[in-house]
TORSE-743408 format. One line per field, with one value per residue: y, z, x of N, C-alpha, C, CB in turn; residue number from 1; residue in one letter. Coordinates in Angstrom, 3 decimals, m for minus. Atoms other than C-alpha are relative to their C-alpha. Glycine has a CB too. Layout:
REM TORSE-743408
n_py <- (Y  ...) .
n_pz <- (Z  ...) .
n_px <- (X  ...) .
ca_py <- (Y  ...) .
ca_pz <- (Z  ...) .
ca_px <- (X  ...) .
c_py <- (Y  ...) .
c_pz <- (Z  ...) .
c_px <- (X  ...) .
cb_py <- (Y  ...) .
cb_pz <- (Z  ...) .
cb_px <- (X  ...) .
volo <- (NUM  ...) .
fiti <- (A  ...) .
END
This chain:
REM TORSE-743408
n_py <- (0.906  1.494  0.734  0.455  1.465  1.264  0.980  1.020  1.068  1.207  1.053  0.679  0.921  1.498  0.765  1.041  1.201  1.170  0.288  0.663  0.815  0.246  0.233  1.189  0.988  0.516  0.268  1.350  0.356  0.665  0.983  0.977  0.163  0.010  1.664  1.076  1.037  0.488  1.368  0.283  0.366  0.608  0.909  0.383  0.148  m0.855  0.929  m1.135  m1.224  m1.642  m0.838  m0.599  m0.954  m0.978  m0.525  m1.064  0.642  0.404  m0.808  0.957  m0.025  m0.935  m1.138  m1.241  m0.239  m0.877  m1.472  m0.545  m0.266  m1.230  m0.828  m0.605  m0.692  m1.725  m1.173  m0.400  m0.941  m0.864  m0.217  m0.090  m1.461  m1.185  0.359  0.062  m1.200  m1.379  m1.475  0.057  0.097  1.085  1.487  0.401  0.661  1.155  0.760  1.355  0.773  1.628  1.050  1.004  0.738  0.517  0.823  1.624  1.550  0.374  0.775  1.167  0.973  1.098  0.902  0.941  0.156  0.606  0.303  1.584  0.892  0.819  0.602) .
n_pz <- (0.203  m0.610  1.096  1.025  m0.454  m0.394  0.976  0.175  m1.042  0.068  1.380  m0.381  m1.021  1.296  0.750  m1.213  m0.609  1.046  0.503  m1.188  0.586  1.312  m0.377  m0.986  0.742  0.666  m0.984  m0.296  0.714  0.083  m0.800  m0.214  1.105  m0.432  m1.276  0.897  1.061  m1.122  m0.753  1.316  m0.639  m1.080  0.364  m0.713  1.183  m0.292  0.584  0.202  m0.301  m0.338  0.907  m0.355  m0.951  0.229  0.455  m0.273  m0.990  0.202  m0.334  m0.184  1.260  0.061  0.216  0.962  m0.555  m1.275  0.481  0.434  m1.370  m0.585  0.469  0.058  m1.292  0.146  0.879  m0.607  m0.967  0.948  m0.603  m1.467  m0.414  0.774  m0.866  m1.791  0.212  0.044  0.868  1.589  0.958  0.220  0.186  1.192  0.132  m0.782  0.399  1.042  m0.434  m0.780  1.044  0.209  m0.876  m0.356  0.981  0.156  m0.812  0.925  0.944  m0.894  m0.101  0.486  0.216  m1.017  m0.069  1.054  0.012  0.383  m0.934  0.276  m0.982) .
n_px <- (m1.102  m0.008  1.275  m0.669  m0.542  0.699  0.032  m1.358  m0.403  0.953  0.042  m0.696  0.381  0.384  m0.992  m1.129  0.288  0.151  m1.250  m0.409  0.898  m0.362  m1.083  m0.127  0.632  m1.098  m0.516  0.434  0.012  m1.743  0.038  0.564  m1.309  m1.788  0.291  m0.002  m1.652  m0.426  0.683  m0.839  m1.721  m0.016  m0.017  1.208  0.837  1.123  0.749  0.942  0.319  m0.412  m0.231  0.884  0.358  m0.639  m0.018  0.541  1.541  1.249  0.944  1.222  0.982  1.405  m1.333  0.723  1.351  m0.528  m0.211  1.610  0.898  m0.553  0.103  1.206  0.217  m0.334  0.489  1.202  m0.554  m0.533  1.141  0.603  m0.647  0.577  1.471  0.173  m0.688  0.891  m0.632  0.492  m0.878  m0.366  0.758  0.257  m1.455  m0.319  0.900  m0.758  m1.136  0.328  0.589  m0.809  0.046  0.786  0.053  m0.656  0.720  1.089  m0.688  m0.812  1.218  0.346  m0.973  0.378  1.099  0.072  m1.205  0.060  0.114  m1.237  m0.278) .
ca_py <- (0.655  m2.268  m2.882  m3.989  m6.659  m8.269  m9.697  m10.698  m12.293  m14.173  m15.643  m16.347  m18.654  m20.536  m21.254  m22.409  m24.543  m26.188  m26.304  m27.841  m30.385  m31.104  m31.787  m34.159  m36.011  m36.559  m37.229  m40.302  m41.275  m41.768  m43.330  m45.695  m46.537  m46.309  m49.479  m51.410  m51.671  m52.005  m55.194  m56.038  m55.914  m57.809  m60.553  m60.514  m61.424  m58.675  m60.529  m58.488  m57.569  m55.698  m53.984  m53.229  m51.953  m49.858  m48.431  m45.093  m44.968  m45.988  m43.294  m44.681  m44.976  m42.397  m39.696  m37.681  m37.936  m36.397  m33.567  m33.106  m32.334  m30.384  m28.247  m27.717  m26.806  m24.251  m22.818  m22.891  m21.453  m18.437  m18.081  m18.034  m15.219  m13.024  m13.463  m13.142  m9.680  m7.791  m5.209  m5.176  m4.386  m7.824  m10.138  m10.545  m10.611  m13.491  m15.240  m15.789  m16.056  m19.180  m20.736  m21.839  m23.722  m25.098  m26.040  m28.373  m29.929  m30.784  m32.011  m34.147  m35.633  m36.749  m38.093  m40.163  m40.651  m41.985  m43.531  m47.337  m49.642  m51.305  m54.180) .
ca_pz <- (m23.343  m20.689  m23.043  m25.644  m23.543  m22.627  m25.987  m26.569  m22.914  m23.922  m27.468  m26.008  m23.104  m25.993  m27.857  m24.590  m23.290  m26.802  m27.283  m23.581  m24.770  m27.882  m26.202  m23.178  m25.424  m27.984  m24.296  m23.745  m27.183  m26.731  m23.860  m24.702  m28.319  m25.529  m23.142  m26.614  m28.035  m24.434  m24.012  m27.773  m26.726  m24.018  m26.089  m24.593  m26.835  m27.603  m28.193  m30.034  m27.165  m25.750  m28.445  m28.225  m25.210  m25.839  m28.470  m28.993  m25.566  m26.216  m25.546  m23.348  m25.050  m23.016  m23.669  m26.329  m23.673  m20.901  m23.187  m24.497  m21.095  m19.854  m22.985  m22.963  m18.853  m19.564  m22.424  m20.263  m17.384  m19.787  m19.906  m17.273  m16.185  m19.062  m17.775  m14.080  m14.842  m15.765  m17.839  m21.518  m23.300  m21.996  m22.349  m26.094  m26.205  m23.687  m24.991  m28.222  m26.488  m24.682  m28.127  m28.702  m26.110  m26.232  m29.743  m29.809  m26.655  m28.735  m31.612  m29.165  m28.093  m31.355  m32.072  m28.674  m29.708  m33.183  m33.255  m34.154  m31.132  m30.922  m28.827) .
ca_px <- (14.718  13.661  10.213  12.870  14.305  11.042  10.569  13.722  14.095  10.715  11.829  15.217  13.721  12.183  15.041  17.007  14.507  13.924  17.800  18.223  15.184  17.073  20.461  19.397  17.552  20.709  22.401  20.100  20.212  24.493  24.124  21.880  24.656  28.166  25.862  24.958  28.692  29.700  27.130  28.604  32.130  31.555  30.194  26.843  23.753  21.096  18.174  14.746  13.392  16.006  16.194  12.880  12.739  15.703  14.333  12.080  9.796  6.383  3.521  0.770  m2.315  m4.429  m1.515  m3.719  m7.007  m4.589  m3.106  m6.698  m8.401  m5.746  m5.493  m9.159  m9.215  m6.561  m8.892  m12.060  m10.077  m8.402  m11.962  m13.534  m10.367  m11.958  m15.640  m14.831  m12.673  m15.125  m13.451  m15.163  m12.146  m10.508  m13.317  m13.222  m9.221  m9.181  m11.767  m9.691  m6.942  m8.492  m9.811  m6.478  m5.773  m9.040  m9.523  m6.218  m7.682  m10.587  m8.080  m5.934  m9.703  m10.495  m7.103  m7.590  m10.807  m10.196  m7.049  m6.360  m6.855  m3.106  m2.936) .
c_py <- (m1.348  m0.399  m0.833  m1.586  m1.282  m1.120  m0.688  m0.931  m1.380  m1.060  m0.392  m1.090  m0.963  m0.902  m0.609  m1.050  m1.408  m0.539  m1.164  m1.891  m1.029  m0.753  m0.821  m1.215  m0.854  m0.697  m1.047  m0.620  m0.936  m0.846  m1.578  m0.604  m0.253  m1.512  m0.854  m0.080  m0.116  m1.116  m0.753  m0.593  m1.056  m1.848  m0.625  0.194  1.304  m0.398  1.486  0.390  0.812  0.868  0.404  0.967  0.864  1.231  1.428  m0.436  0.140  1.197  m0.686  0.601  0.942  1.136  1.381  m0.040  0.968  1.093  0.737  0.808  0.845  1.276  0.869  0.402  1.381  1.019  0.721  1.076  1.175  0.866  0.787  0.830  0.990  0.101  0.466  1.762  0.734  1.166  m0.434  0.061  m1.061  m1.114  m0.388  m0.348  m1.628  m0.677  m0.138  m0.429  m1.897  m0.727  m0.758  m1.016  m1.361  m1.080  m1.316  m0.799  m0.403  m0.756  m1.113  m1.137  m0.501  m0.942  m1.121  m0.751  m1.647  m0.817  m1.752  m0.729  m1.170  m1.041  m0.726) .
c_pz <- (0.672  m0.865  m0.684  0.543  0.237  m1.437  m0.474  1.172  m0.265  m1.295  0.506  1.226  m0.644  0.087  0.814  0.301  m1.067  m0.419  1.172  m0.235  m0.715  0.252  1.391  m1.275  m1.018  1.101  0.175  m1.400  0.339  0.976  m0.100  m1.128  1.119  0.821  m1.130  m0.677  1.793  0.256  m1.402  0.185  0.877  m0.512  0.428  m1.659  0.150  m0.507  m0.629  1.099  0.990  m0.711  m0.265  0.838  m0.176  m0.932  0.042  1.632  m0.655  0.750  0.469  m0.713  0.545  0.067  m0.423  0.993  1.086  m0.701  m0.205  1.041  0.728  m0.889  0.040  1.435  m0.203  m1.138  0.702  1.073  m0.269  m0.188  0.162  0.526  m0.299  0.642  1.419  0.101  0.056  m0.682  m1.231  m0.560  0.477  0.102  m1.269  m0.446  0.717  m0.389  m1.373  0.099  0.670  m1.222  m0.513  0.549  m0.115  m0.769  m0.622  1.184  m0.576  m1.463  0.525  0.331  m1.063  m0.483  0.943  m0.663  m1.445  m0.628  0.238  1.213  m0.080  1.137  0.022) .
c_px <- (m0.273  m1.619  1.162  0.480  m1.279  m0.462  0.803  0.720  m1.350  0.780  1.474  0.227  m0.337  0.755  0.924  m0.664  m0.550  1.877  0.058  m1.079  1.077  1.674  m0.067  m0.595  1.280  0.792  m0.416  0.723  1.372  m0.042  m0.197  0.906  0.673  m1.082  m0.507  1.163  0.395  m0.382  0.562  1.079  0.048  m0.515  m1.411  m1.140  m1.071  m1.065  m1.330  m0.567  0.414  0.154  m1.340  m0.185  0.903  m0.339  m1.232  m0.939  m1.420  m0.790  m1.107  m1.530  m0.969  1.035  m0.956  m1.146  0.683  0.637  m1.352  m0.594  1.221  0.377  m1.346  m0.112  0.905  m1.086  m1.099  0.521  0.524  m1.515  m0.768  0.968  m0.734  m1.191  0.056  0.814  m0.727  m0.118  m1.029  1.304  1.100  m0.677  0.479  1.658  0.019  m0.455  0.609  1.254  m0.211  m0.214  0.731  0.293  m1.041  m0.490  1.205  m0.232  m0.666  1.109  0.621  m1.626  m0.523  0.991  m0.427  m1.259  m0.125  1.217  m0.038  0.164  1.382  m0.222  1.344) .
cb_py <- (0.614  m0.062  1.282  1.098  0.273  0.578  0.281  0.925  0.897  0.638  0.786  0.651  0.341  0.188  0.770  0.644  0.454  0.808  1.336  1.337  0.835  1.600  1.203  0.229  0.829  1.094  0.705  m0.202  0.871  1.069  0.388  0.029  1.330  1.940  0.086  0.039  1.443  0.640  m0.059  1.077  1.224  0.973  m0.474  1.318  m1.601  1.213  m1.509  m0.236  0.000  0.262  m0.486  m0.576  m0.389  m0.502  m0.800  0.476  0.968  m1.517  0.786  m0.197  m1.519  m0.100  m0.549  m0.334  m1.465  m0.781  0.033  m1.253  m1.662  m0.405  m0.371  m0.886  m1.009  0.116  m0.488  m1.290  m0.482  m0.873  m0.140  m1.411  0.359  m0.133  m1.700  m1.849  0.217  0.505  0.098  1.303  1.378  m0.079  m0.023  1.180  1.115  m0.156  0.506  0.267  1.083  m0.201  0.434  0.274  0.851  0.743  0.951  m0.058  m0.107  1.723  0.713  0.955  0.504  0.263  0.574  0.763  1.732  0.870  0.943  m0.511  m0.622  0.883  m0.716) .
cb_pz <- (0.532  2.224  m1.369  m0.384  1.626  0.886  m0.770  m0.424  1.900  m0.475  m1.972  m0.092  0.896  m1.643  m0.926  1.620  1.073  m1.696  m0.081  1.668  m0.996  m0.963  m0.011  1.753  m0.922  m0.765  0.844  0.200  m0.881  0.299  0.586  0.017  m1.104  1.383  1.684  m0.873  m1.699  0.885  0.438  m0.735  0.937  1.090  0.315  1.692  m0.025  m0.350  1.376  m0.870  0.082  0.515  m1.081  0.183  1.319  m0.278  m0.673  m1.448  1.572  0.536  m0.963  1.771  m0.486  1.422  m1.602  m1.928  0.585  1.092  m1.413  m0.242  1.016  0.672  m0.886  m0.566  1.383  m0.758  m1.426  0.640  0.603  m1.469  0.680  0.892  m0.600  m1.574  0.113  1.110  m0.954  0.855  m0.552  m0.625  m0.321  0.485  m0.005  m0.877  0.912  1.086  0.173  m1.446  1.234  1.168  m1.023  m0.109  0.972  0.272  m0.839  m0.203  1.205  m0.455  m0.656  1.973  0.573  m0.839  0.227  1.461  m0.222  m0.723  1.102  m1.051  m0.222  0.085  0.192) .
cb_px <- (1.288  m0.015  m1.113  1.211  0.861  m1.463  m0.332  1.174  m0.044  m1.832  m0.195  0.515  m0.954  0.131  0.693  0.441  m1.111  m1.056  1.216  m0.584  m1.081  m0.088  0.660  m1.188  m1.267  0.796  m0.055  m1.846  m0.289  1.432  m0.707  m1.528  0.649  1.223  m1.622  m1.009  1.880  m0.210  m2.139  0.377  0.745  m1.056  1.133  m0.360  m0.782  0.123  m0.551  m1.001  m0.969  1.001  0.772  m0.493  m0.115  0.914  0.286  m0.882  m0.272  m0.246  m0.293  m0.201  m0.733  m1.434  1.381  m0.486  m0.975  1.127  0.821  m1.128  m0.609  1.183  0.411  m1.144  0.509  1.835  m0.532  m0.835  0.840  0.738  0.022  m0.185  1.258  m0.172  m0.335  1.305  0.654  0.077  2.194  m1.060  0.523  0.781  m1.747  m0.905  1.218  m0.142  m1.418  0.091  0.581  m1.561  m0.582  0.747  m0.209  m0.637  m0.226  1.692  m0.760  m1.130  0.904  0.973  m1.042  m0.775  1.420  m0.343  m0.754  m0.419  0.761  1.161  m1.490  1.534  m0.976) .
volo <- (1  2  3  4  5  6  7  8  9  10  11  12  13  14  15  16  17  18  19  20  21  22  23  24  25  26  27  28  29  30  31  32  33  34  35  36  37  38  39  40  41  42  43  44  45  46  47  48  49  50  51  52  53  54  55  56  57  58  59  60  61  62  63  64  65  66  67  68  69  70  71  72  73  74  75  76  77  78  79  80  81  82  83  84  85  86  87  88  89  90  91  92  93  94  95  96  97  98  99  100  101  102  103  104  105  106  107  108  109  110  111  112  113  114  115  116  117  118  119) .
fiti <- (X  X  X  X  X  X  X  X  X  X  X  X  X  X  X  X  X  X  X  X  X  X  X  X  X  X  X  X  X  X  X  X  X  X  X  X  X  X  X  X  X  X  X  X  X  X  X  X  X  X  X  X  X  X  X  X  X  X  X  X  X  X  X  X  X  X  X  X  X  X  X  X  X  X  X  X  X  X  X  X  X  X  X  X  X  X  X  X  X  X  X  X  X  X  X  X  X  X  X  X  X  X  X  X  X  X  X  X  X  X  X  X  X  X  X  X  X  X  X) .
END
């Protein structure tokens, strides 16, 4: 009977911490709407680039090199667990368990890699 719960306490941690995600984020959003009719009302000018800056935040440009390299250390490290264990019957699990990890670090690095030079 407590097996049963652990899968359903995992997939319901998800869905909270993508709901909780999903609901600060709408939380900024209003905010940032109730202080532009407030600066409105008020009769104040909003020139472009506050409205720039207000608007989505900007991703800095080595974003995809720092997901990259830390997806690929968790894969190597996932690993390098399997490897250092010792067992046979969890090397070959771990080892594709790590490939995920590892191979969208490697996707995030050529995004970074190949990605249009904005200035």
């Amino acid at each position: 009977m407590n097996i049963e719960f652990v899968p359903i306490t995992f997939f319901l941690s998800i869905a909270l911490i993508a709901g909780l995600v999903i609901y600060f984020r709408y939380r900024t959003r209003s905010e940032i709407q109730r202080t532009l009719r407030s600066a409105i009302d008020k009769g104040q000018e909003l020139t472009p680039e506050i409205l720039e800056r207000i608007g989505e935040p900007r991703r800095p440009a080595n974003a995809d090199l720092r997901v990259g390299v830390i997806a690929i250390a968790l894969g190597v490290g996932c690993a390098a667990f399997g490897l250092v264990l010792g067992e046979e019957d969890a090397v070959q699990p771990l080892l594709a368990i790590a490939a995920f990890p590892f191979l969208v670090g490697l996707a995030y690095l050529s995004l970074w890699r190949f990605r249009e030079k904005v200035k």
